[in-house]
C-alpha positions as CSV (number, residue, x, y, z in Angstrom):
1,X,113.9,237.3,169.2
2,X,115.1,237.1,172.7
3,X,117.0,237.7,174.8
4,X,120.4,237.8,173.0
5,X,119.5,239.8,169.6
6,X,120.7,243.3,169.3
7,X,118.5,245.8,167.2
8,X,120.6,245.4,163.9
9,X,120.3,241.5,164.2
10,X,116.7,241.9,164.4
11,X,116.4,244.3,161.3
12,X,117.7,241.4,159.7
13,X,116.2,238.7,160.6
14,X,112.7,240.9,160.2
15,X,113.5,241.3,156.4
16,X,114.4,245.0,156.8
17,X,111.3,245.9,157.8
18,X,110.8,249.4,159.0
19,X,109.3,250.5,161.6
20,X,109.9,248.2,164.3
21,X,109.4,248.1,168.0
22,X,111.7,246.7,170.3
23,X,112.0,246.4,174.0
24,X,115.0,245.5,176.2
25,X,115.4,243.2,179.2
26,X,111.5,242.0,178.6
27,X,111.7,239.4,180.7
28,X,112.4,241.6,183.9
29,X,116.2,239.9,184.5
30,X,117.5,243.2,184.6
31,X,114.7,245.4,186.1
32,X,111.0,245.5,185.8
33,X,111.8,249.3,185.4
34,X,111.9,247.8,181.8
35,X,108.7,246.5,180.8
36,X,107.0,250.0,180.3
37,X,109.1,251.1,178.1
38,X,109.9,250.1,174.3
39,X,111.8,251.8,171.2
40,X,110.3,251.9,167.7
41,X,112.9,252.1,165.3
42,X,112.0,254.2,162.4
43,X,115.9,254.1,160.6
44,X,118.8,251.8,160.5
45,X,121.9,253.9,159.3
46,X,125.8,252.8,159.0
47,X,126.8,254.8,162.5
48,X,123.6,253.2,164.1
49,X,120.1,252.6,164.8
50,X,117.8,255.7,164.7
51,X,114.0,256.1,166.6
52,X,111.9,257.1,169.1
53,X,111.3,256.3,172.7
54,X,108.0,254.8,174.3
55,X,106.6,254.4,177.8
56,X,103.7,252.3,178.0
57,X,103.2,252.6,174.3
58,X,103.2,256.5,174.1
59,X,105.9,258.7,173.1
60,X,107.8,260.0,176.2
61,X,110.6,262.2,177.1
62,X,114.2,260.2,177.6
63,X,117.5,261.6,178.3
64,X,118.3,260.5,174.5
65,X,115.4,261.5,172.9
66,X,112.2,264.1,173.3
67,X,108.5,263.4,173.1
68,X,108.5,266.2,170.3
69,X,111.3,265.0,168.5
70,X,110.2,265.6,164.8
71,X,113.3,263.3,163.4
72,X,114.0,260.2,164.9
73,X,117.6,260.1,167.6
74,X,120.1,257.6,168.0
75,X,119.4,254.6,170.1
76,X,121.6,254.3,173.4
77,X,123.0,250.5,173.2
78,X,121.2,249.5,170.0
79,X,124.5,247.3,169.6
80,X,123.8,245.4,172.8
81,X,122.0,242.1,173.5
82,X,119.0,242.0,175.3
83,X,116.6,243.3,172.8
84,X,113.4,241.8,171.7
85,X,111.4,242.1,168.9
86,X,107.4,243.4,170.0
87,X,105.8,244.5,166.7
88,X,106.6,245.0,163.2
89,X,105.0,247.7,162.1
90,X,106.1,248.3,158.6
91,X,106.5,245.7,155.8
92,X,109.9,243.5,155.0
93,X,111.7,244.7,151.9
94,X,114.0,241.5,152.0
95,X,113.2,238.0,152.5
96,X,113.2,237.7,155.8
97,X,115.0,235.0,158.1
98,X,112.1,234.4,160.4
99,X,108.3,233.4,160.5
100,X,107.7,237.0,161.8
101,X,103.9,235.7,162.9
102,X,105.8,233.2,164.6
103,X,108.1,235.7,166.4
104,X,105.1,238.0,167.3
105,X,103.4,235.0,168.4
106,X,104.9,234.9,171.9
107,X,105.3,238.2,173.3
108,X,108.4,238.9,175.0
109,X,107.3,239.3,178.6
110,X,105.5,235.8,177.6
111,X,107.4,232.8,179.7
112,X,106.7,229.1,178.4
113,X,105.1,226.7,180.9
114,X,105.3,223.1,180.8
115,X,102.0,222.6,179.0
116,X,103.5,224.6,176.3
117,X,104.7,222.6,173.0
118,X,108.3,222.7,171.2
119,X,107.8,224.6,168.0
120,X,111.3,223.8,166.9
121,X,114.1,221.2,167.0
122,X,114.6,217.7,167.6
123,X,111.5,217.8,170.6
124,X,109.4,220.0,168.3
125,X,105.6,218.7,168.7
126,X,106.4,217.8,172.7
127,X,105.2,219.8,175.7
128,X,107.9,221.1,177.6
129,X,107.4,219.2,180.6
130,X,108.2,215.8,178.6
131,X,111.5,217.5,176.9
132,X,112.4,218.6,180.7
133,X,112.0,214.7,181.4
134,X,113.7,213.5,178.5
135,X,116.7,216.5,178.1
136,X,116.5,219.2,180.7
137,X,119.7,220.3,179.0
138,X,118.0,221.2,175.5
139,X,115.5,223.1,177.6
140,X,118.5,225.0,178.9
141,X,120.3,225.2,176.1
142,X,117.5,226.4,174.1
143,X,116.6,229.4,176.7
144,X,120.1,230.9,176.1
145,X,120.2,230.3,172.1
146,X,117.3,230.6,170.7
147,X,115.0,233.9,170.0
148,X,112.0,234.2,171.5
149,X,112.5,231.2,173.5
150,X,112.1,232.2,177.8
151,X,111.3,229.1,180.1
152,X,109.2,230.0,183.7
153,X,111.0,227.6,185.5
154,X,108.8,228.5,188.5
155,X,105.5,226.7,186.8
156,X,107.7,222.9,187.1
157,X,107.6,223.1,190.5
C-alpha cells in the first residue's frame, strides 16, 4: 500500500487486522525526516484511528502521543494519503483484499529497478525496463495508482 492509502483504507484492505504498523511519506518525497519514524495502530474507532508512535522501531515521545502512554492516542492525519503499510502484526479477522505477504514483500522505502518484474496487470511477468520500452505510461500510471508500487527512475539512466 503506497503511497496514496490512508490508515482506514489499509485496515481494510489488511482484513481488519490489528495491530498494524504504518509509516508516512516512506519514500522520502516529503522529507527523509520520515523514514525513522512509524505508527502502530492498535484501534480503529468511528471518530478515528487510535496507536502509538515509533522512532526507529521504539516507542518515542511525540507532541500527540507519550512514550508511557498506557492506552493508545489518536493519530494526527490518519485520514490522509501518504501512508504505507510496514508490518502486520496481528491476524485479519475479515477476508482480506490483499496478498498481505505480497504487500510486505516490498518494503516501502523499497524503489523498483528495471530488473525488477511486473507482478500485476497486462505486463505482469515483464521486467520493468521492457514495460518502460513498450508503455512508459503504464509505468507511470501504475506509480500513482497502485499500492506498494514506487519506480527509482534514477536506476534507467
Amino acid at each position: 500500500m503506497y503511497p496514496h492509502d490512508n490508515i482506514f483504507k489499509i485496515y481494510y484492505r489488511i482484513g481488519r487486522a490489528l495491530p498494524f504498523e504504518v509509516r508516512r511519506f516512506p519514500d522520502g518525497r516529503v522529507s527523509d525526516w520520515y523514514r525513522s519514524q512509524s505508527v502502530i495502530v492498535t484501534k480503529i474507532a468511528p471518530k478515528g484511528e487510535w496507536g502509538y508512535y515509533l522512532r526507529n522501531g521504539q516507542r518515542e515521545d511525540a507532541y500527540w502521543c507519550k512514550k508511557n502512554d498506557a492506552e493508545p492516542r489518536p493519530i494526527p492525519c490518519c485520514g490522509c494519503g501518504g501512508w504505507a503499510l510496514v508490518n502486520v502484526i496481528g491476524k485479519p479477522t475479515a477476508t482480506p483484499d490483499i496478498d498481505i505477504e505480497q504487500a510486505l514483500e516490498h518494503k516501502p522505502n523499497d524503489k523498483l529497478g528495471p530488473s525488477d518484474t511486473m507482478r500485476f496487470g497486462k505486463h505482469k511477468g515483464k521486467t520493468l525496463a521492457e514495460v518502460r520500452v513498450e508503455d512508459e505510461q503504464y509505468l507511470r500510471w501504475a506509480e500513482a495508482n497502485v499500492s506498494g508500487f514506487c519506480v527509482d527512475w534514477g536506476r534507467f539512466e
